[in-house]
C-alpha positions in Angstrom: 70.4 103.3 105.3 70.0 101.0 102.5 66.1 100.7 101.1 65.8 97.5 103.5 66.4 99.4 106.7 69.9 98.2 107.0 73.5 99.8 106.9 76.1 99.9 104.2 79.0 96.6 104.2 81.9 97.3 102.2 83.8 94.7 100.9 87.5 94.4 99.7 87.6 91.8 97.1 85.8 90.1 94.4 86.9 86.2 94.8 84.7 83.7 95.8 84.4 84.5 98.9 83.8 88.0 98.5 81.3 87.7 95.9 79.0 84.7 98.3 79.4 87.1 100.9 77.8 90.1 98.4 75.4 88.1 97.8 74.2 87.4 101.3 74.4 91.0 101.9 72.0 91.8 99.3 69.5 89.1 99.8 69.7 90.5 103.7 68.9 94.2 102.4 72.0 95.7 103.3 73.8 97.9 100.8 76.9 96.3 99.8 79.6 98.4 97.8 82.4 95.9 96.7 86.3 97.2 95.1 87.9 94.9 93.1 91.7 96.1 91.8 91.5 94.4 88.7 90.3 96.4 85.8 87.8 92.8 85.1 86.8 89.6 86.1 89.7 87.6 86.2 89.7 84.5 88.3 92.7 82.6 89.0 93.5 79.5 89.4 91.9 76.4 87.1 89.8 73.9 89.3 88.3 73.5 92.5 85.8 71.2 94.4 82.7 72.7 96.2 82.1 70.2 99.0 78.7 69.7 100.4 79.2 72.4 103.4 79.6 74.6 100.6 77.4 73.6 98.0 74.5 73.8 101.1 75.6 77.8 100.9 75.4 78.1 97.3 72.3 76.2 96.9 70.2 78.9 99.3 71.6 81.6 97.1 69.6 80.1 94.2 73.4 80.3 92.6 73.2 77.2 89.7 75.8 75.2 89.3 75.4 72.5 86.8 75.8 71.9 83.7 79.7 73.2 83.8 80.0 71.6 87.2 81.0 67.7 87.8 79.2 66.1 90.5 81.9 63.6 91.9 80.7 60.4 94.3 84.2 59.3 95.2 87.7 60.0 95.7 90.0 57.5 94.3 93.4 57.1 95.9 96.1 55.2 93.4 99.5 54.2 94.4 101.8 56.2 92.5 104.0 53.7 90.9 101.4 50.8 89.7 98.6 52.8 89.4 96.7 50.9 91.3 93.4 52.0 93.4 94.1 52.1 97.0 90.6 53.1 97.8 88.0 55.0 97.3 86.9 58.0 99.7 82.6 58.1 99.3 81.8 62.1 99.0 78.3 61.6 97.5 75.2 61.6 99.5 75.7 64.0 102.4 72.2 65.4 103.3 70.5 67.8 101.2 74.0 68.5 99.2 76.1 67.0 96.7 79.9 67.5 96.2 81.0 69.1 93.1 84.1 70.0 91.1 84.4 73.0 88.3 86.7 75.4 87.0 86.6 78.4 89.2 85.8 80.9 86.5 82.0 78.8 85.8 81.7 79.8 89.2 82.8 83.2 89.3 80.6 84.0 86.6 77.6 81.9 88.6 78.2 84.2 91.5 78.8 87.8 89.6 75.6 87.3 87.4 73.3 86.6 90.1 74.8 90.3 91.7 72.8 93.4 90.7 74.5 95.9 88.7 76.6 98.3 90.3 77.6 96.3 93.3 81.5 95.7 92.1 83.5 98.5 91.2 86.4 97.3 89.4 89.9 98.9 89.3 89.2 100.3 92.7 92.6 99.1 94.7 92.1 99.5 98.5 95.6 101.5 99.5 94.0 102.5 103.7 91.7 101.8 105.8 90.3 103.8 108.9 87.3 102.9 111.9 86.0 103.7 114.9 83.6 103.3 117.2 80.8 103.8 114.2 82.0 103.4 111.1 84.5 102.7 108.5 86.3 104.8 105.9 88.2 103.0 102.9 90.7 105.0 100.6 91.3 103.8 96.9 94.3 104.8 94.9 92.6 106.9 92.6 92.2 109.6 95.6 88.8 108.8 96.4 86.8 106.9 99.7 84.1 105.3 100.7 82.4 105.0 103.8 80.4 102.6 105.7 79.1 100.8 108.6 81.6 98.1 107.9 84.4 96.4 105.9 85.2 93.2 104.9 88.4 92.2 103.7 87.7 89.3 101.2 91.0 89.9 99.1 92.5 86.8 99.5 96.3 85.5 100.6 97.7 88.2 99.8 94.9 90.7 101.4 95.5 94.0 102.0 92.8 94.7 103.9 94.9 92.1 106.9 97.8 93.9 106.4 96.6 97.1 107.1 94.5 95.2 110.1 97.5 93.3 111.8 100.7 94.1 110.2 101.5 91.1 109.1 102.1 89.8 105.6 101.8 86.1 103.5 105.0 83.8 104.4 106.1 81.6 101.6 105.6 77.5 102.6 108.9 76.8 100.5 105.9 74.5 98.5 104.6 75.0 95.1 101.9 73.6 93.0 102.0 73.1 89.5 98.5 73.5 87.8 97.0 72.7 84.5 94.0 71.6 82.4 93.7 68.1 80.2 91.6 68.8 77.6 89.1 65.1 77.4 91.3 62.7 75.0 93.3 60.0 75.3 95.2 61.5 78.3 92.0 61.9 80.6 90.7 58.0 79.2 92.1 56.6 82.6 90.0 58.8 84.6 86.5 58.4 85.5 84.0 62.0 85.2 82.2 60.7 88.8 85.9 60.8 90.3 88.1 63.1 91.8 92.0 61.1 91.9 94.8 61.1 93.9 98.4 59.5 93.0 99.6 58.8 96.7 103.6 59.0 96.8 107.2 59.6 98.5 107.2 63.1 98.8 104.7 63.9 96.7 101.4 63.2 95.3 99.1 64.1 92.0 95.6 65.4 91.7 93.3 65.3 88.9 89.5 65.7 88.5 86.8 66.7 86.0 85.9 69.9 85.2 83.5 72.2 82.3 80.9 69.6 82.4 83.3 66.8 81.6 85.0 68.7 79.1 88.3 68.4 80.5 90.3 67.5 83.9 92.2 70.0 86.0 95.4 68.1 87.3 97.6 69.9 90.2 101.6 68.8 90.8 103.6 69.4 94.2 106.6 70.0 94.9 108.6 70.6 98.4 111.5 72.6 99.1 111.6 75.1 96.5 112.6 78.4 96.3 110.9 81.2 95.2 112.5 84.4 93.9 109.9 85.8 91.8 107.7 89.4 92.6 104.4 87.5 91.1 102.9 84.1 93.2 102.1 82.4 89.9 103.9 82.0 86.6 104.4 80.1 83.6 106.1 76.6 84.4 108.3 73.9 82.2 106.7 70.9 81.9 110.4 68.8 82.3 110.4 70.4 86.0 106.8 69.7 86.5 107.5 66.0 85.7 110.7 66.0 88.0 109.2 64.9 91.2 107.2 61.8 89.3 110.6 60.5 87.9 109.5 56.7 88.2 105.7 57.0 88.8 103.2 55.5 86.7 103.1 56.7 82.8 99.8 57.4 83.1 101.2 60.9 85.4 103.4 62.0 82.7 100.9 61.4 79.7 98.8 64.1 81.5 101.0 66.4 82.5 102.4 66.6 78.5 98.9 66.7 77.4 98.1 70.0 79.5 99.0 72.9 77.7 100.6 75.8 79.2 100.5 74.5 82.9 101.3 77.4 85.8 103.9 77.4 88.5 101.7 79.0 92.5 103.7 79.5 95.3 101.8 78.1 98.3 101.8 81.1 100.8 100.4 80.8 104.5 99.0 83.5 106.9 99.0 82.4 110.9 95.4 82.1 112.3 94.7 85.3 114.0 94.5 84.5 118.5 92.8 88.1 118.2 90.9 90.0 116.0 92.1 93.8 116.1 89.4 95.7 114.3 86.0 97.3 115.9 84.2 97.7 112.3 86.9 95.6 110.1 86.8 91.8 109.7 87.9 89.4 107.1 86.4 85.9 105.3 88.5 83.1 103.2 92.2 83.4 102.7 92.3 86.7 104.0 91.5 85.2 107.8 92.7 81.3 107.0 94.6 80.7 104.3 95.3 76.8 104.8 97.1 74.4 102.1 95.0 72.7 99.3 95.1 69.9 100.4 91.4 69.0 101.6 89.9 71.1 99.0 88.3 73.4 101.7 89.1 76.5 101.1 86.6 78.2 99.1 84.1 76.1 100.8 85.2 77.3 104.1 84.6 81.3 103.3 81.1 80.0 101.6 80.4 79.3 105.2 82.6 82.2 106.6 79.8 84.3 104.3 77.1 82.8 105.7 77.8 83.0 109.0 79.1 86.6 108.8 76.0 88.3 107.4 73.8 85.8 109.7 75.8 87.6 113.2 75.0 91.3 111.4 71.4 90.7 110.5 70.9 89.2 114.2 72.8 92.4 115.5 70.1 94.3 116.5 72.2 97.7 115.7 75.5 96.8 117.4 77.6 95.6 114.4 80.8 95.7 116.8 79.7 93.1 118.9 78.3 91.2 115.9 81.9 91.3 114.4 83.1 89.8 117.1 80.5 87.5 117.4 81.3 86.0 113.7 84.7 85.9 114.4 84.4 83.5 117.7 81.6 81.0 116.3 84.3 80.5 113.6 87.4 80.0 115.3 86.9 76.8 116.3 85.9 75.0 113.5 88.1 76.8 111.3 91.2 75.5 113.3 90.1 72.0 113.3 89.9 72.2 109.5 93.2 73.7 109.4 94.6 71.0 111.6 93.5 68.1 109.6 94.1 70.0 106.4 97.9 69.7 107.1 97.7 66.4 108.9 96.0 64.8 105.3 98.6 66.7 103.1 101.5 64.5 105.2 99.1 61.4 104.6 99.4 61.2 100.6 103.3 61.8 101.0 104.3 58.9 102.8 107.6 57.1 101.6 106.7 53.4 101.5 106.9 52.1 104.6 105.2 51.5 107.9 103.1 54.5 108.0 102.2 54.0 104.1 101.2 50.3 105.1 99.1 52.0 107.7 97.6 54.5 105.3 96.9 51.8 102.9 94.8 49.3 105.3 93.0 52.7 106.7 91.8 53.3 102.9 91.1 50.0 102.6 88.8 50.0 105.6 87.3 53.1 104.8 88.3 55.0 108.2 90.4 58.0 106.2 86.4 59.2 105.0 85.7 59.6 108.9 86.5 62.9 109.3 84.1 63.9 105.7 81.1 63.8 107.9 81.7 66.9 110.2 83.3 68.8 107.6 80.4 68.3 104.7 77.8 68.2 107.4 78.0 71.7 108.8 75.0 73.9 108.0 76.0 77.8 108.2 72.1 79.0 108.7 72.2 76.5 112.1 75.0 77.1 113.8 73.7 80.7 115.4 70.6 78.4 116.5 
């Protein structure tokens, strides 16, 4: 038992969502052991917005955000060949929480320094996994294990941890994203530091949004119907295929997409949501359970929550962690779908050709009804929902 009285969670992983649910762990007194494959921090990925649902999480972990996160009051929608606003989506102001966007490495560091030493064990690459009735027992490549009370498979899309769980594996959406940073200049003078935008557009659409204090903009390209050959889910892209699908947009989407340097080519993968959890001791948070498209921004905010939630159904457990498993795994099925839905729903929204439905898209931004749905997303509250 760990000096609090509690048992011993291990956990696969050390992403955002495994590191928020570390840190729950500890603050609970149970003894969390985390593996990591990677030798060292390395996060992935260039920007991402922590919405009020999980800002709420982060702000009750005492983890600090500011100064090299943005805190962004609207989403602008533009129309993708005049550049002109559409509307704005209001994301400021919800409760006791603010909405944020950052480069996901200020935040890794945020979480990882506020971890006590010894808690991640890097280079440790999870190969099996074993349970029963009372425990868990992980093997790592380098021959040795660990066991525990429970795991916690928080390695992502491409998780292991699932595989080993449910036999299945990451199916590719036949959709990439091209992603890259604009360092503040003459590129980023069209964009406002209190904004998050969106270039709405046939078959496509274009993201961009502050970042490193204001230092400089992430920006994120789509593209449909690609293939995808390669062994690795990221890799360096050429900026004249980036600009392909913008042939004919407004300059201002080129001019950033020359002025970020070295921008990166992600296959968008997808994982089914689970009808049925398989494990007695084994259960999973973020991409590892949900992996959904990008195109709410919810992600990492959803396995802030997922965290949360988690570590609340094990310190309520009263000794039967099974049940507790369980437990998490129903209070978030529901909410996690209905995320999911409108996820892919709003992805469809900002790719309408010009037409009927874009016409209808348009008056519903102009009316403000599109920033219905922000309410019950940025409104949930993690430490409430066990009552």
């Amino acid at each position: 038992m760990s000096p609090g009285g509690r048992g011993t969670v291990l956990v696969a992983g050390a992403g955002i969502a495994g590191l928020v649910t570390a840190l729950h762990l500890v603050r609970s007194g149970w003894k969390c052991v985390m593996f990591e494959s990677a030798d060292a921090p390395h996060p992935e990925g260039a920007g991402l917005h922590v919405a009020p649902n999980g800002a709420r999480v982060l702000s009750r972990l005492g983890v600090e955000l500011r100064p090299a996160a943005c805190a962004v009051d609207a989403i602008a929608v533009r129309r993708w060949d005049s550049d002109e606003v559409l509307g704005l989506l209001p994301v400021a102001g919800n409760g006791d929480a603010a909405y944020y966007t950052m480069h996901r490495a200020d935040l890794h560091r945020a979480l990882l320094d506020r971890l006590p030493d010894g808690v991640v064990r890097f280079g440790a690459q999870v190969t099996e996994v074993a349970e029963n009735e009372s425990g868990v027992t992980v093997s790592l490549a380098d021959g040795s294990s660990w066991d525990g009370d429970v795991l916690v498979g928080a390695d992502g899309i491409h998780s292991t941890v699932r595989t080993l769980l449910c036999g299945d594996g990451p199916v590719y959406t036949e959709n990439v994203m091209y992603r890259g940073i604009v360092p503040a200049g003459p590129a980023t003078s069209v964009l406002r530091d209190d904004h998050a935008t969106i270039w709405a557009g046939p078959g496509s659409h274009f993201v961009a949004y502050p970042i490193s204090g204001g230092e400089a903009f992430y920006i994120s390209a789509s593209a449909d119907g690609q293939r995808w050959e390669d062994v690795d889910w990221s890799r360096l892209a050429d900026p004249a295929v980036v600009r392909e699908p913008y042939e004919g947009w407004h300059d201002n989407i080129g001019r950033l997409i020359s002025a970020a340097p070295g921008m990166t080519k992600w296959a968008l993968f997808d994982r089914p949501l689970l009808e049925r959890w398989p494990g007695q001791r084994i259960t999973l948070v973020g991409d590892a359970a949900h992996a959904m498209p990008p195109f709410l921004a919810q992600g990492a905010n959803l396995a802030m929550e997922d965290a949360a939630v988690l570590v609340s159904c094990l310190d309520r457990s009263g000794g039967d962690l099974a049940s507790a498993l369980r437990r998490y795994e129903t209070v978030r099925a529901e909410r996690v779908a209905a995320v999911h839905r409108l996820t892919s729903a709003r992805g469809a929204t900002f790719r309408f050709a010009d037409g009927v439905d874009q016409r209808a898209r348009d008056a519903a931004l102009r009316e403000g009804s599109l920033a219905d749905d922000f309410d019950w997303i940025f409104g949930y509250d993690a430490d409430e929902v066990l009552g």
